[in-house]
C-alpha positions in Angstrom: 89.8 88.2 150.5 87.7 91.1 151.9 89.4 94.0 150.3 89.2 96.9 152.3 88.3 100.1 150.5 89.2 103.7 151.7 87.2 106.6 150.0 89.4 110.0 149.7 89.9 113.2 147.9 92.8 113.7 146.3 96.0 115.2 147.7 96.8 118.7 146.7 100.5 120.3 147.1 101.3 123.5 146.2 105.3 124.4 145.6 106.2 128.2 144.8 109.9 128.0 143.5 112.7 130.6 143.9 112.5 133.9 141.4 115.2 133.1 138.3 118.1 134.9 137.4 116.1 135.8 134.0 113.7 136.9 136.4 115.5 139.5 138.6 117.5 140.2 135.8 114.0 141.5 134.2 112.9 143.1 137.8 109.5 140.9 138.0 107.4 141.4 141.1 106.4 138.8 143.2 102.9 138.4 143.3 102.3 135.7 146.2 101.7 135.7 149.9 102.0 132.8 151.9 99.7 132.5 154.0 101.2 131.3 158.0 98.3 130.4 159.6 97.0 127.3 157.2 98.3 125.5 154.1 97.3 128.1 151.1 98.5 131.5 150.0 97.2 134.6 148.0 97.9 136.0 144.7 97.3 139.8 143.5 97.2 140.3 140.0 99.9 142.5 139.1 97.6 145.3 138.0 97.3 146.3 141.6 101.5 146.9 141.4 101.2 149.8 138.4 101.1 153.2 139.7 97.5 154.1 139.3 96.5 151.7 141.6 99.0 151.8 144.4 96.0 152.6 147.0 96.8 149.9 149.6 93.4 150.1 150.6 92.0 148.7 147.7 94.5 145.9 147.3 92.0 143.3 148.4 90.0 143.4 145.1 93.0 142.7 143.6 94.1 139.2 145.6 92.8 135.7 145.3 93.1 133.4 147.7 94.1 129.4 147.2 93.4 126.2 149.8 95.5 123.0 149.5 97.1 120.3 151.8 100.0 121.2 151.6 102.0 124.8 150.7 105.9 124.5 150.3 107.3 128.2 150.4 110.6 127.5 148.4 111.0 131.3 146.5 112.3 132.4 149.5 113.2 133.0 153.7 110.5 134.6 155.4 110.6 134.8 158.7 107.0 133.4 159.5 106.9 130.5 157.0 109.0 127.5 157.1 111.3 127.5 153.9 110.3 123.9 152.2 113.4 121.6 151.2 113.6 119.0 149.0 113.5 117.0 152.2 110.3 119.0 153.2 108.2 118.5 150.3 109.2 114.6 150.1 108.4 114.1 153.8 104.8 115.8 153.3 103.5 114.5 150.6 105.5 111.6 149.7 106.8 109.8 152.8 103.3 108.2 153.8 102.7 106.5 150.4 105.5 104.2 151.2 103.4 102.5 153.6 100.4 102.8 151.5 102.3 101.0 148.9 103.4 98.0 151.8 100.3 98.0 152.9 98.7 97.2 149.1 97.5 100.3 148.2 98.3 101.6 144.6 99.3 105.2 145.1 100.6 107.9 142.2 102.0 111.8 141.9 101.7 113.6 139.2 103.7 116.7 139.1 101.6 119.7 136.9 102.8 123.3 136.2 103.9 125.5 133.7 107.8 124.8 132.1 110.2 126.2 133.9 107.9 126.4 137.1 110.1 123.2 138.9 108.6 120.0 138.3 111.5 118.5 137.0 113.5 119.4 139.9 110.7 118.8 142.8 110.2 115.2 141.1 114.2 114.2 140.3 115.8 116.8 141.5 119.9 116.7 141.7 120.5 112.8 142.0 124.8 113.6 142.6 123.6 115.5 145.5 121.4 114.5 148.7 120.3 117.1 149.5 118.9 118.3 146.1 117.9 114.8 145.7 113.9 115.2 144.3 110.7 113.6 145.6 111.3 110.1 143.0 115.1 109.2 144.3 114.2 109.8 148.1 110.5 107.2 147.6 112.6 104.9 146.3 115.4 104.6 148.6 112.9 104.8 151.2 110.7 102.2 149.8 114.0 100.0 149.7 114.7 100.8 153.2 111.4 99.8 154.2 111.2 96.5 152.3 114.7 95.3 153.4 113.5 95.7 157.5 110.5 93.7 156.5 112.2 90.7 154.4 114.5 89.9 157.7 111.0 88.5 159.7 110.5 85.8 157.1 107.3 86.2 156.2 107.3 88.6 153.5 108.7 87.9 150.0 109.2 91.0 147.8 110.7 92.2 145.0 110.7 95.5 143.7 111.0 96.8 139.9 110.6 100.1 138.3 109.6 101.2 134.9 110.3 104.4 132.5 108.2 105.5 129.9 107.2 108.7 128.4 104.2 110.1 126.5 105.4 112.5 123.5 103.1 113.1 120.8 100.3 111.0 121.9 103.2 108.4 121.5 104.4 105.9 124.7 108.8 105.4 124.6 109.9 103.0 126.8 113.1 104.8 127.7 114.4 101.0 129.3 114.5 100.0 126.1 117.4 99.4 123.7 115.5 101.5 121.0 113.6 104.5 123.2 112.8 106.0 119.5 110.7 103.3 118.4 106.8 103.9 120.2 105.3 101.1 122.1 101.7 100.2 121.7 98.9 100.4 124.5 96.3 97.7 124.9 93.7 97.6 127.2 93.1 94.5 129.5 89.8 93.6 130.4 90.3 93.6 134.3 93.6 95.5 134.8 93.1 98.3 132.2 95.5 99.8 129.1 99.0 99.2 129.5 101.5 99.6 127.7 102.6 96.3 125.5 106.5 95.1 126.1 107.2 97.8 128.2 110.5 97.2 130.0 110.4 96.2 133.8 113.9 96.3 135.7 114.1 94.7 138.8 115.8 96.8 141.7 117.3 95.5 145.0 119.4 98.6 146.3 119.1 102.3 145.6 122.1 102.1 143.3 119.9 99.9 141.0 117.5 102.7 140.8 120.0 105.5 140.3 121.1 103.8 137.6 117.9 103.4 136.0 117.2 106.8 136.4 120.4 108.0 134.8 119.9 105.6 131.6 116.4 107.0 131.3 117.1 110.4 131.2 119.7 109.8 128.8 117.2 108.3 126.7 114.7 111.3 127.3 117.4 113.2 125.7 118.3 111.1 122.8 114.5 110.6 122.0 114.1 114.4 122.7 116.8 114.9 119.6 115.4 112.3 117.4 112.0 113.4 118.0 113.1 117.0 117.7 111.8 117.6 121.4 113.0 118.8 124.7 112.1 117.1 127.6 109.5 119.7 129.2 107.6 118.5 125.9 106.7 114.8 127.3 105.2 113.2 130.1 107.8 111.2 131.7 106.2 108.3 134.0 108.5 106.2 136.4 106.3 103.2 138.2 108.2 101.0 141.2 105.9 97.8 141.2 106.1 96.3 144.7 105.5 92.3 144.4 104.9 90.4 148.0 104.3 87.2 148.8 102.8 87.1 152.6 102.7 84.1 155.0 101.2 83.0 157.7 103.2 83.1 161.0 102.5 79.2 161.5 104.4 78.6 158.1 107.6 79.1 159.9 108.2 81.2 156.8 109.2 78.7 154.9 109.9 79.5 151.0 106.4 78.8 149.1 106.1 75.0 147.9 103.4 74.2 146.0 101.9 72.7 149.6 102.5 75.9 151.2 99.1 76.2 153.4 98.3 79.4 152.1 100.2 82.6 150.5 98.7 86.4 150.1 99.6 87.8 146.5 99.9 91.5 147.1 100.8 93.8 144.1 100.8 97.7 144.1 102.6 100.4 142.4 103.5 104.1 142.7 103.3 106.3 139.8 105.4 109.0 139.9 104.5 111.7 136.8 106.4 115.0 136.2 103.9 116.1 133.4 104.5 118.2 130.3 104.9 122.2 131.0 100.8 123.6 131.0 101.4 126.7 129.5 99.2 127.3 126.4 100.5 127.5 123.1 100.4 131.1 122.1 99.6 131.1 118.6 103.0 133.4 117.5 105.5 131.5 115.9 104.6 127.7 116.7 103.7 126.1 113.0 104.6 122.7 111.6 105.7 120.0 114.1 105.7 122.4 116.7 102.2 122.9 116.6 101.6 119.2 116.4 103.4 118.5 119.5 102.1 121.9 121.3 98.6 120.3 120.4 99.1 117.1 121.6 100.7 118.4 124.6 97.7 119.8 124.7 95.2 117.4 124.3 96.6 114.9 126.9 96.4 117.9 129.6 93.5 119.6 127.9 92.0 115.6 128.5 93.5 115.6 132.0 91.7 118.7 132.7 88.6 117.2 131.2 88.7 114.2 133.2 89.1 116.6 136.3 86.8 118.4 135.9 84.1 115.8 135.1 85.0 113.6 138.1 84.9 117.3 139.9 81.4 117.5 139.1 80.6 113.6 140.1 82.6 114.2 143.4 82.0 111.5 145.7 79.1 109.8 143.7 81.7 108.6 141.7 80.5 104.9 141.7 77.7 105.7 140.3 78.4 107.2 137.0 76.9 105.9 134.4 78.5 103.9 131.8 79.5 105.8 128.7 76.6 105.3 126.6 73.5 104.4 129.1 72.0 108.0 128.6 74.0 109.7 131.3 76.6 110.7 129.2 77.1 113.9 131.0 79.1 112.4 133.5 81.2 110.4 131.1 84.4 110.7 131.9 86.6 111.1 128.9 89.6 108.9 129.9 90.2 107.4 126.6 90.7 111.0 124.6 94.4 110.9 125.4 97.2 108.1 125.7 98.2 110.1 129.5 94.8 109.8 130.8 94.0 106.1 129.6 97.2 105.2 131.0 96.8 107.0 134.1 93.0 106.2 134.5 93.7 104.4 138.0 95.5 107.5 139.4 93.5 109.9 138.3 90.3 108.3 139.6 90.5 105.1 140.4 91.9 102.9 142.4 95.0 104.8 143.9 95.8 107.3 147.0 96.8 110.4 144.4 98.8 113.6 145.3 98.6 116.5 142.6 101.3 118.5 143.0 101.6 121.7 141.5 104.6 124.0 141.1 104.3 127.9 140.2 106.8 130.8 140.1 106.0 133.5 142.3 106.7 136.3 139.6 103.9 139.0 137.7 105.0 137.5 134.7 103.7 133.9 135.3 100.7 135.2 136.6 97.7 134.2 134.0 99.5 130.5 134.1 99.9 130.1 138.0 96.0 131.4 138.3 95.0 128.4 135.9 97.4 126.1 137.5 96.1 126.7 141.3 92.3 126.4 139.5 93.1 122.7 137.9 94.8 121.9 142.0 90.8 123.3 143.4 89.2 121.3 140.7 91.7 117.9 142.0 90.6 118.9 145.3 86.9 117.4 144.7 87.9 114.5 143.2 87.4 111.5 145.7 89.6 108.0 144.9 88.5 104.8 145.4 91.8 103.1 146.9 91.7 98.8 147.9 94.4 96.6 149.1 95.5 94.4 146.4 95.7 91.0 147.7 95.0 88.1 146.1 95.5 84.5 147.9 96.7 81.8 146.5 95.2 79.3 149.1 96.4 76.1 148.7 94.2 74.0 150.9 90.7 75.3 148.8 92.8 74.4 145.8 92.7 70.9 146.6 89.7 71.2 148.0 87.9 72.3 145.0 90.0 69.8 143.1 88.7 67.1 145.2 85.1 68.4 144.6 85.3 68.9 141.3 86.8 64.8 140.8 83.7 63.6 142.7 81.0 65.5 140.4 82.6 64.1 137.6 82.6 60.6 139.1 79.1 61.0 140.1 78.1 61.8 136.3 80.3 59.2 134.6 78.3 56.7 136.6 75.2 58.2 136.4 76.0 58.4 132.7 76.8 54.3 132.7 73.2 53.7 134.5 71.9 55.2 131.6 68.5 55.9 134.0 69.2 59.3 134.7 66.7 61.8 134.3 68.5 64.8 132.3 67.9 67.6 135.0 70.2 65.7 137.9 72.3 65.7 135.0 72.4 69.1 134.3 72.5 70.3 137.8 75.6 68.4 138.2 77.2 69.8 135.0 76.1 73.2 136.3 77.9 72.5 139.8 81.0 71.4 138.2 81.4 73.8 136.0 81.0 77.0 138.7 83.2 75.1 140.8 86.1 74.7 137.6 85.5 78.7 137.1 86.5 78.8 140.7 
C-alpha cells in the first residue's frame, strides 16, 4: 500500500525528581527553576550560592536556561507549577503513542540520566501500587484496553507480545529466557535490520500477563546482575510490546481469514520502551579491573548514542540524504554500528519510529556538571527529525490469484512457442523476462 510517512523531531521530556534523604541529609541546594510560563526551566551553577557571590543582581550570569516538550516538576509543590505524577508524565508523553502504535506506527522511549536521577522509577515505577505504577505498566494496560474495544467490531485481529532483553557489557540477555546468563547473538537482516537471534517473545492478553513478565524479568536482571557481578543501573534494559493486526474489509462480514479471504492488511508495530544505563562518567578513582570494563562499555554504547545524536543533529531534517557510509561523505556517517544499544535501537533513534527522549535529573548542586550534560544530549535529541510510516502490508488475495493466473499463461505461451520450435529468441526472452518480474511479485 501507499504508506504514509510523517516527518518529526523527536520528543523531549524533562523530569526533575524529589531531593533524597542523602541529600538533605548533606544540605545540597537546589539549583533549578521551573519555569511556569512554557515547558523548560533554569539552572544556576552553584558557584552563584557561595558567599562571595551572593549579589542577586548578578545571578543571571550564573543561570542557563533549557527548552523541551515537556517539563515534569516532581522535586517538589510549588505553588505556580503543577506537581507531575506518575500519571502526569505517562499521560504526556506516553499516552498518544498508543494510538500511534494502532494506527502502525513504530514508536520507542528511551529513558537517559544519571544513576540515581529516576529512570528506573519514571519507566517501571512501583508495579504493587497504581499509583506509583511507571510510564511501561500504565502503556501496556492501556494498549490492552485499547486493543480489547477494537477486537469486539470484528474486523481487527490482534495479538500482542512483549519482549525483555538487556544490553550489559556490549552483551544482549534475554531475561525471558531460562538461562538470562548466557548472551544472545545479534544479526542483521537485510530489510528489517539487527535483531537479536532467539530472543524470547511472550504473548500477552491481559495486564496480568504483562505484570508477570515484568516481575520474572527483573528477577532475572538481578540474578544476571549477581552472576555478571553488576547492578542493574549498569545495563540497558529494553522491554518491546509487538502489536500484530490483521485488518478487514467491512464487506468481509469479518469473517476469520481463509485462504479466499478477499483481502487482509498485515499491520505490525512495536514500542520500545528503554530505561538506559546511569550517564554519569566514570571518574577515574577507584574503578580498575571489570569495573572499568563495564564503566567503558557503558560507556561506549551511550558515548555511541551521543555520537549518533549528535551526527543526525548536525544532518537535521536532510536526513534522507546522507550519504552512505563510504561514498565520500563520510562526515555525516552515522555511527550506529559502534555499539550493540545503537545498532539495536537504530530505528528509534533515527529511523522509522515516533521517539520521546526522556530525561530525568536531580535538582541538587551536587548533580550539577551531570544534569548540565544531560539537558545538552535532550537539545542535541531536539534536532533530530524521525522518519515514522504505517506498517501495513496486504496480503491481497484476489492479485494472488491473479498473478498466478498470469504467470500460468506466460508459461503456456512459451511451452508452445518452445514446441513450434519457430520462435525467434527475443519473443522468447521477453516472455521469460515478464514471467519472471511477475514470480518476484
Amino acid at each position: 500500500g501507499d504508506n504514509v510517512e510523517e516527518v518529526e523531531k523527536i520528543i523531549t521530556a524533562v523530569r526533575v525528581r524529589p531531593v533524597s534523604d542523602s541529600e538533605h541529609a548533606s544540605n545540597c541546594q537546589v539549583v533549578m527553576v521551573p519555569d511556569p510560563k512554557e515547558p523548560g526551566m533554569c539552572i544556576i551553577d552553584p558557584v552563584f550560592f557561595s558567599a562571595a557571590n551572593k549579589d542577586s543582581s548578578n545571578r543571571k550570569a550564573y543561570e542557563r536556561e533549557f527548552r523541551c516538550d515537556y517539563f515534569f516538576w516532581s522535586a517538589n509543590k510549588l505553588h505556580d507549577v503543577e506537581f507531575a505524577t506518575q500519571q502526569k508524565v505517562f499521560e504526556s508523553c506516553a499516552k498518544p503513542l498508543v494510538g500511534h502504535c494502532i494506527a502502525g506506527f513504530n514508536c520507542a522511549i528511551l529513558a537517559y540520566g544519571q544513576t540515581g536521577s529516576g529512570k528506573t522509577h519514571t519507566m517501571m515505577g512501583y508495579q504493587s501500587n497504581e499509583e506509583g505504577a511507571g510510564v511501561i505498566p500504565r502503556l501496556c494496560k492501556s494498549l490492552i484496553e485499547d486493543v480489547t474495544t477494537l477486537m469486539t467490531d470484528k474486523q481487527h485481529k490482534i495479538s500482542i507480545e512483549v519482549s525483555y532483553y538487556e544490553i550489559y557489557n556490549e552483551k544482549v540477555h534475554d531475561l525471558m529466557s531460562t538461562s538470562p546468563e548466557i548472551p544472545c547473538r545479534v544479526r542483521e537482516h537485510p530489510d528489517s535490520g539487527a535483531y537479536v537471534e532467539g530472543l524470547t517473545r511472550v504473548e500477552v492478553k491481559t495486564y496480568t500477563d504483562v505484570s508477570v513478565v515484568l516481575r520474572k524479568g527483573d528477577k532475572h536482571r538481578a540474578v544476571a546482575a549477581t552472576l555478571l557481578n553488576s547492578t542493574s543501573s549498569r545495563s540497558h534494559a529494553v522491554f518491546t510490546v509487538h502489536l500484530n493486526q490483521t485488518l478487514f474489509d467491512a464487506s468481509d462480514d469479518g469473517n476469520v481469514p481463509t485462504t479466499s479471504a478477499a483481502s487482509g492488511v498485515q499491520r505490525q508495530s512495536k514500542v520500545c520502551l528503554v530505561d538506559l544505563a546511569g550517564s554519569e562518567r566514570a571518574s577515574a578513582s577507584g574503578v580498575s579491573g571489570d569495573r572499568l570494563t563495564e564503566a567503558n562499555n557503558i560507556n561506549k554504547s551511550l558515548s555511541t548514542l551521543g555520537d549518533v545524536i549528535q551526527a543526525l543533529s548536525k544532518v537535521g531534517s536532510h536526513l534522507h540524504s546522507v550519504p552512505r557510509q563510504n561514498s565520500g561523505g563520510s562526515h555525516f556517517h552515522v555511527p550506529y554500528r559502534n555499539s550493540v544499544l545503537t545498532w539495536l535501537l537504530k530505528d528509534s533513534i533515527g529511523g522509522n519510529s515516533k521517539t520521546v527522549m526522556l530525561a530525568t535529573v536531580s535538582p541538587t548542586d551536587h548533580a550539577f556538571n551531570e544534569s548540565i550534560s544531560t539537558l545538552r544530549y535532550v537539545e542535541r535529541a531536539k534536532l533530530i527529525s524521525t522518519h515514522a510510516t504505517v506498517n501495513d502490508t496486504t496480503s491481497d488475495a484476489h492479485t494472488i490469484t491473479m498473478l498466478q493466473k498470469q504467470v500460468a499463461s506466460l508459461q503456456k505461451q512459451l511451452s508452445d512457442k518452445e514446441q513450434n520450435g519457430g520462435e525467434t529468441s527475443d519473443d522468447t526472452n521477453k516472455l521469460e523476462e515478464q514471467l519472471l518480474n511477475k514470480q518476484q511479485i
